[in-house]
N, C-alpha and C positions, 0 to 999 in steps of 0.2 A: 806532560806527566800527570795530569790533574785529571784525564781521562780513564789513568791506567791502576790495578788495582794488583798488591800482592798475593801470587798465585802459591809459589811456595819458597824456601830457602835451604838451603845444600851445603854443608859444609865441605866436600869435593868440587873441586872444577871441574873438573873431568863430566860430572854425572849431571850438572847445569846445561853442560856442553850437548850431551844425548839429549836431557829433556827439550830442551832448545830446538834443537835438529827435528825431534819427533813432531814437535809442535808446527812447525817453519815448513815442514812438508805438508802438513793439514792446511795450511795455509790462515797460520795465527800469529799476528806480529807478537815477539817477544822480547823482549827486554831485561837484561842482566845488568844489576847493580853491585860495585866493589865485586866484579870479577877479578879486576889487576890488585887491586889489593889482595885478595887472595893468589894470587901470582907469585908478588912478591914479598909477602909474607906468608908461606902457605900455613903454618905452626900455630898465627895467631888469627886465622881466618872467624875462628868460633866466637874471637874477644868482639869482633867488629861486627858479627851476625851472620857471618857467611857469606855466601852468594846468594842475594836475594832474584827471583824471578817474578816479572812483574807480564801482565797484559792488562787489554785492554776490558773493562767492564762487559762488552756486549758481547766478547771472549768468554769471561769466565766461567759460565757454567759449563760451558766445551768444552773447555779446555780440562775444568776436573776430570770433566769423564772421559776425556783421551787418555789423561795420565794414570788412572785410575785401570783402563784396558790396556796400555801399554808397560803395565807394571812400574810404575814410578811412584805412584800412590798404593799403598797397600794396606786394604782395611785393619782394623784393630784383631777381628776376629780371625784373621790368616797368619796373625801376627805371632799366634799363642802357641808355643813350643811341639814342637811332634811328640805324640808319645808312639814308644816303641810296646807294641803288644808283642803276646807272647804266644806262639804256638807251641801245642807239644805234637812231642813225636815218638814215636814208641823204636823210628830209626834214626840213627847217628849218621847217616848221611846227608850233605848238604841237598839245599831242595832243588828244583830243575825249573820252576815256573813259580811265581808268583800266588801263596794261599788264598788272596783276594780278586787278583783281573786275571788268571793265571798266564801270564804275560812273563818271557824269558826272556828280559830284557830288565835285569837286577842286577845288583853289585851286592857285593860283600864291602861293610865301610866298619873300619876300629877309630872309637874317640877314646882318649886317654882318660885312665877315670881319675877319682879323688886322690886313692893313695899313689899315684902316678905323680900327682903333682902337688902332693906334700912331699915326697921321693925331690922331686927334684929343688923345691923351697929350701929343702935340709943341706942338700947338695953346695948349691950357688950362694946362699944367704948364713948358713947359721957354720959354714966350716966344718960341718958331722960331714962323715963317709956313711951314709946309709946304705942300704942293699937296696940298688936299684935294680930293679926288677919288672921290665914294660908291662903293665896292667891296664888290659885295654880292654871297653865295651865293644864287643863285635857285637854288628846286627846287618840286617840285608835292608836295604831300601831298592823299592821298586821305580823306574824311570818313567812308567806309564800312569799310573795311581796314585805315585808319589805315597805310598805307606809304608811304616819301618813295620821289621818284626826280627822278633828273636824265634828262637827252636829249642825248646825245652823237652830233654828227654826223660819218657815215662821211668 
């Protein structure tokens, strides 16, 4: 153990389990600590540090940049919220391709906005019968580009 250095720590087993596996195929021994601890208490896995994942020193720099390419690591800068831009449109009809890759390979996705979920705080929590009313951000995101946008008409 005096060889081997912590690579990172998980508080899911499950996702230990992948990075594990992705590693073990590259062919980098690794090593899981208070796995079964997290097993069998999975609740308080975060009190005891999680699952720590450990390798070997002459490992480690690989091994960052496997996890790093196989998305397990994910820098800070990818980290930072999507913003959903705004196209306008002078038509009220939904679009057929993508405004930036134009790629037709999009969804329509609704997140529930603020007063959606003060609607439902008042509901569950305070015993008010408010008017719930689903109040939801609709925007398109694209599968290829991965950009959100909205359609704002003229």
């Amino acid at each position: 153990m005096n060889d081997y250095k912590l690579l990172l720590t998980f508080s899911q087993l499950h996702e230990s389990h992948m990075a594990k596996g992705y590693l073990n195929s590259e062919r980098i021994a690794v090593f899981l600590k208070d796995e079964y601890m997290t097993q069998i208490h999975n609740f308080a896995a975060n009190a005891s540090g999680g699952v720590r994942m450990y390798v070997s020193e002459s490992d480690y720099d690989r091994s960052i940049e496997l996890l790093k390419k196989g998305g397990f690591i994910i820098s800070k800068n990818k980290q930072k919220k999507d913003v959903i831009q705004e196209i306008s449109s002078e038509y009220s009809a939904d679009p057929t391709t993508c405004p930036f890759c134009h790629s037709d390979n999009f969804t329509i996705t609704k997140e529930p906005n603020f007063a959606m979920v003060i609607n439902l705080f008042m509901l569950l929590f305070a015993s008010v019968l408010p008017i719930v009313i689903p109040i939801y951000k609709k925007y398109y995101l694209c599968f290829d580009c991965g950009k959100k946008w909205k359609i704002i008409k003229k």
